[in-house]
C-alpha positions in Angstrom: -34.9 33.9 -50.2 -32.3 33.7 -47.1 -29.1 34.4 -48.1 -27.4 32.1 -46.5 -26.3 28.1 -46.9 -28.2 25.2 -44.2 -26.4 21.9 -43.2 -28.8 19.0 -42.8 -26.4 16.4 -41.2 -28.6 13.4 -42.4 -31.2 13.0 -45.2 -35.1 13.7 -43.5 -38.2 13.6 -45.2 -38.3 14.9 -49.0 -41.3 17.6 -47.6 -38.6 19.4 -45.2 -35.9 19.3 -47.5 -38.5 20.9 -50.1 -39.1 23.9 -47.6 -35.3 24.4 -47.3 -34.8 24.6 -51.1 -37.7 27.0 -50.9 -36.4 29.7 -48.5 -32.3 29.6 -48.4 -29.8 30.0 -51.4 -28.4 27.0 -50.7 -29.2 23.4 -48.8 -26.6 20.9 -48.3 -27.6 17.1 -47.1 -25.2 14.8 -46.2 -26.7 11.8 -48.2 -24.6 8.7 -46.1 -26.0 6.3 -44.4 -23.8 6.9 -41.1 -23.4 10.1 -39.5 -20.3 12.7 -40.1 -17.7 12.3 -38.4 -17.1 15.5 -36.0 -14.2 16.8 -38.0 -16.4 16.8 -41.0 -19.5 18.0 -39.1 -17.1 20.9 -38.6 -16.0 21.3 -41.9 -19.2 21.0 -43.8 -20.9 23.3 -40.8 -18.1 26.3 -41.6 -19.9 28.8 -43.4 -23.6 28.2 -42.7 -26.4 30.2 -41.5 -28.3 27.2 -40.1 -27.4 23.8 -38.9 -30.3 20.4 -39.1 -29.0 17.7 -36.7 -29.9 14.4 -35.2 -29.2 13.0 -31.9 -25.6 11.7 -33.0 -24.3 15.0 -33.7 -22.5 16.7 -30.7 -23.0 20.3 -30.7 -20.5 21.9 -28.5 -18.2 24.5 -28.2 -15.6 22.9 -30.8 -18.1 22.7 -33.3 -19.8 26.8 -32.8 -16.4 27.8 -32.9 -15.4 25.9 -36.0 -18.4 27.5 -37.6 -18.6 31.2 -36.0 -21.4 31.9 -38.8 -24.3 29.4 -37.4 -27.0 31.3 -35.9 -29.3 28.5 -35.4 -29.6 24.7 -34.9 -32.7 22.8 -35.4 -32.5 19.0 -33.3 -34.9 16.8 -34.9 -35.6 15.2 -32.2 -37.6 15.9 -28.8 -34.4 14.9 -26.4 -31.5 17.4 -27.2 -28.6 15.7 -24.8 -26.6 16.3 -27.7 -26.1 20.2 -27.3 -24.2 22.1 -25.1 -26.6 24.8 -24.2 -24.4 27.1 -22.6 -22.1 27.2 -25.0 -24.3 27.7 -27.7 -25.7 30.8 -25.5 -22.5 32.2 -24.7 -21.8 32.4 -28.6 -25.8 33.7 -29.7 -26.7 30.6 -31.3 -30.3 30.0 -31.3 -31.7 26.2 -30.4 -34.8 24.1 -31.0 -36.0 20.4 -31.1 -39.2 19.1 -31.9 -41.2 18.0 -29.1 -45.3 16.9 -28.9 -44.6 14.8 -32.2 -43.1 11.4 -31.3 -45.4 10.9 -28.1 -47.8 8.6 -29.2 -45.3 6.7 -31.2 -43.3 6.0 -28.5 -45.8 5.1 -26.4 -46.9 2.6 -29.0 -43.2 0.7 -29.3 -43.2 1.0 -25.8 -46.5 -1.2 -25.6 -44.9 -3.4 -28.2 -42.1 -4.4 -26.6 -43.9 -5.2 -23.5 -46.2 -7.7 -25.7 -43.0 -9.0 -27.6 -41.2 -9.5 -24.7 -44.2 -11.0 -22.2 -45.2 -13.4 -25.3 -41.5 -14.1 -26.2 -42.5 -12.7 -30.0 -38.8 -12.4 -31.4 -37.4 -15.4 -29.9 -40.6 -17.8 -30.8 -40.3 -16.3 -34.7 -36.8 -17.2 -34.8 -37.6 -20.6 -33.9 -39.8 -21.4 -36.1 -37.9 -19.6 -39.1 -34.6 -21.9 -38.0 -36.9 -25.3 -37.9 -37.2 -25.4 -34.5 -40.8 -25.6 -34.6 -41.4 -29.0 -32.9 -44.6 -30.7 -31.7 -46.9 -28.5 -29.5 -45.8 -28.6 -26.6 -47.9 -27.4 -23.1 -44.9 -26.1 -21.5 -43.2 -25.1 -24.9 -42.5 -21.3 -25.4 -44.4 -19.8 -22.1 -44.3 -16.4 -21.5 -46.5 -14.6 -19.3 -49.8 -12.1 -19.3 -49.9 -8.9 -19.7 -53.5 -8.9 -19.3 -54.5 -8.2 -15.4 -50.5 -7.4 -14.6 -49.2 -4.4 -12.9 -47.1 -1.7 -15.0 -44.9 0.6 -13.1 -44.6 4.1 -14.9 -41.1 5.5 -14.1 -41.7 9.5 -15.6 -45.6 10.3 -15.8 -44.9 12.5 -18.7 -46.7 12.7 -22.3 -45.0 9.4 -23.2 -46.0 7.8 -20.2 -49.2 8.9 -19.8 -50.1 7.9 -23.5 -48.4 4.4 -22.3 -51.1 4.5 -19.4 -53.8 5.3 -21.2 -52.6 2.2 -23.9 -52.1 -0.2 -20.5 -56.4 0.5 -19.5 -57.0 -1.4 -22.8 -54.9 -4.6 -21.3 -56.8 -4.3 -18.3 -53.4 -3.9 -16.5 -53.4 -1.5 -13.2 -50.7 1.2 -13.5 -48.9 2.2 -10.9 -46.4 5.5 -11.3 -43.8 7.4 -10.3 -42.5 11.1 -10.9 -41.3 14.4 -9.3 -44.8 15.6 -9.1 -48.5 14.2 -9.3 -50.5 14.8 -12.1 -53.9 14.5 -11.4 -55.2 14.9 -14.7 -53.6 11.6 -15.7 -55.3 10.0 -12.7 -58.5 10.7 -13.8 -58.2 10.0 -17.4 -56.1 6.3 -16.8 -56.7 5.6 -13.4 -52.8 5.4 -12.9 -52.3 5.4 -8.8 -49.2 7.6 -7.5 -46.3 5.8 -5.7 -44.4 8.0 -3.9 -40.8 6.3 -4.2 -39.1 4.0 -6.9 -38.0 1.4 -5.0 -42.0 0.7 -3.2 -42.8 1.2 -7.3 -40.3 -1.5 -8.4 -41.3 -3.9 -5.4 -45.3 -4.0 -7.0 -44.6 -4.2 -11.0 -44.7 -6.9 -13.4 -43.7 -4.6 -16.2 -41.2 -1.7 -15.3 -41.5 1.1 -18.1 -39.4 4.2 -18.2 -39.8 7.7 -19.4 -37.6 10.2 -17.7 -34.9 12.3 -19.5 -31.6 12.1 -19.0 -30.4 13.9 -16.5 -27.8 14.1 -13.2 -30.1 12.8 -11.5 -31.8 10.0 -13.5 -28.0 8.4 -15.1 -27.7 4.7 -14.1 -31.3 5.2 -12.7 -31.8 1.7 -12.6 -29.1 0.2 -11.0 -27.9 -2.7 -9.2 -30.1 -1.6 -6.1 -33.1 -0.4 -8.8 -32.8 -4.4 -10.2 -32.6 -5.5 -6.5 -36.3 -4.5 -5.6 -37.9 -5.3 -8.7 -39.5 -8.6 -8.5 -37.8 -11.9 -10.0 -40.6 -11.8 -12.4 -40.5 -8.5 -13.4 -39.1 -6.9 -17.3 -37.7 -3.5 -17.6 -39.1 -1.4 -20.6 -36.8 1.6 -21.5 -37.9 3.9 -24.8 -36.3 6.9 -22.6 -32.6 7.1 -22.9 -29.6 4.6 -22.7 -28.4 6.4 -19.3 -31.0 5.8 -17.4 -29.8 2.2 -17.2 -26.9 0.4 -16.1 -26.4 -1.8 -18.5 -23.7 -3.7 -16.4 -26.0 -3.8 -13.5 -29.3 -5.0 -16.0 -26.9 -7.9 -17.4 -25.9 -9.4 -14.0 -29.8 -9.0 -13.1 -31.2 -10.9 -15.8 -28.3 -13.6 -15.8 -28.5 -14.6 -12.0 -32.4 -14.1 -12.4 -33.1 -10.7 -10.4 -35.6 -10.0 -13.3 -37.5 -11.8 -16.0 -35.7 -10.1 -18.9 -35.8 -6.4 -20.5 -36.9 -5.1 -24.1 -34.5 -1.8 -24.5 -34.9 0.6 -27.8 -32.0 2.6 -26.4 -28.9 1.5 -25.0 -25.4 2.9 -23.8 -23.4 3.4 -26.6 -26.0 3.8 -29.4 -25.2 1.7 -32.0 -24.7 -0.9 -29.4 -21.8 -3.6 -30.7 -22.6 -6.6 -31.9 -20.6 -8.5 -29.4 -22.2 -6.9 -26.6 -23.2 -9.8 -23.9 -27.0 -8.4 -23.7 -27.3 -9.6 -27.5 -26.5 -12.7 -26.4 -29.4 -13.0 -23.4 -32.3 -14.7 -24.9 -34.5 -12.5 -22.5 -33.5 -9.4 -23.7 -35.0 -7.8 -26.3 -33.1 -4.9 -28.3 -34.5 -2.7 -31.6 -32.4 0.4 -32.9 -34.1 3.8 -31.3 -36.9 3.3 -33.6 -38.9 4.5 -31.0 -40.6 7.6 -33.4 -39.6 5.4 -36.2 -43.2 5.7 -38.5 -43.4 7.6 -42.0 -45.6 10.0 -40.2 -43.6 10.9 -37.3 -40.6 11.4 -38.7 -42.1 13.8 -41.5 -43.5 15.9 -38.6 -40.4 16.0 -37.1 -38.1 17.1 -39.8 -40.9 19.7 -41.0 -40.8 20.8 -37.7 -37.7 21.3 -36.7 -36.9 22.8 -40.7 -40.1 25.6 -39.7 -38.5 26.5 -36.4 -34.3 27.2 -38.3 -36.7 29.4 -41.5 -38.6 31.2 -38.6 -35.1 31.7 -36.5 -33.3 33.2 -40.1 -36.4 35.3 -41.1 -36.1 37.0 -37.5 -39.1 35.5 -36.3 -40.2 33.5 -33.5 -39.0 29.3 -33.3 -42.4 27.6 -32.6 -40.2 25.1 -30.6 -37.3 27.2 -29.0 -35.1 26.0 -25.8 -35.5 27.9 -23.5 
């Protein structure tokens, strides 16, 4: 046994938490629904060996010093915007997330809200749960094909090549673009390099994004971004909230720029209920459930649960940062 007490900062998968109990003295779970609050992430963190977050836990400098005996901290999740590297670095503390899990999930939601949005799924269900299901009518509820369209790639990484390989089954052509070409995913999807965003945006029907956030790729889509893309174009994003300018994306779809969006992340996450893109019938939001399956998120905790036992046995994380 590991002498030494883990904070897991939401509950994960019973299988995880059974590993835990198996390997350190003592396992503490914070068992609400929403996530604690970062005085208490620093209260309940004092003392531990090993620290189990999620995306909506900031890890920082504030919070290592708080708890000056965390030696690890296990992200369960592949994106790990929430830590401050350096910081952790400066103090010794060790850092890992959980990447080549969620991929294919992803790419899956990322396929559904294309359909859902092209076929106008959500707002045609709601109408016909509220009684607005009239006589048929042929220019009632049109949305348009996916079949034959053109989907624009933004980030031909895992996620976006599984998205590729997903589109060949619609019959749609892909079209991407990313710092480098990868050849490989040529071959396998027949996705065609575009050398620039903007001569990307100008060709798609479906705009899909899967870059990180970064310097460089914050407010990626902006007013200029929804500018090229074509009136009859939607914007996919399973990738991060940043990426987009949501103020930009609003103005777009009201003055008809663009055909509408289906988001899974947004800028802040949980986005308010009041926000105005709730209240655009073309727009489409779900809650980050983007690796949201029973399977997935299993993989994920167990993963990132291996990587803080291997870190406090003195052996090597199977999914370190670098």
């Amino acid at each position: 046994m590991i002498d030494g007490r883990v904070f897991v900062t939401r509950r994960v998968d019973d299988e995880a938490l059974r590993l835990l109990k198996a390997d350190f003295v003592e396992v503490d779970v914070w068992e609400h629904e929403r996530p604690p609050a970062p005085d208490e992430l620093r209260r309940r963190a004092a003392g531990c060996l090993a620290l189990v977050t999620m995306l909506t836990e900031r890890v920082d400098a504030a919070l290592l010093d708080a708890a000056r005996s965390v030696r690890v901290v296990a992200n369960v999740a592949t994106g790990y915007d929430n830590f401050d590297v350096e910081a952790a670095r400066a103090r010794g503390v060790r850092l890992s997330n959980t990447p080549n899990v969620l991929e294919e999930t992803t790419a899956d939601l990322a396929l559904a809200l294309l359909l859902a949005s092209a076929r106008r799924i959500v707002e045609t269900a709601e109408a016909a749960r509220n009684g607005r299901w009239g006589p048929w009518d042929p220019r009632g509820w049109l949305g348009v094909d996916a079949h034959g369209a053109t989907l624009g790639i933004v980030g031909m990484g895992k996620i976006g090549g599984a998205v590729a390989r997903r589109a060949r089954g619609f019959d749609m052509r892909v079209r991407y673009t990313s710092r480098q070409r990868h050849g490989d995913a040529e071959r396998e999807t027949g996705a065609s390099f575009v050398p620039t965003l903007e001569e990307l945006l100008r060709e798609a029907d479906f705009v899909s994004l899967h870059v990180p956030l970064t310097v460089d790729t914050r407010n990626l889509m902006d007013k200029a971004a929804f500018a090229a893309m074509k009136p009859s174009a939607t914007l996919i994003n399973t990738s991060r909230g940043g990426v987009v300018d949501q103020d930009a994306l609003l103005d777009a779809v009201r003055r008809g720029h663009i055909r509408g969006a289906a988001l899974d992340v947004t800028t802040p996450e949980p986005l308010p209920p009041e926000h105005p893109l709730f209240r655009e019938p073309r727009v489409l939001i779900t809650p980050h459930i983007g690796s949201a399956t029973e399977t997935t998120r299993r993989r994920m905790a167990v993963m990132a649960v291996r990587n803080v036992i291997a870190a406090c046995a003195g052996r090597h994380m199977p999914s370190e940062i670098a």
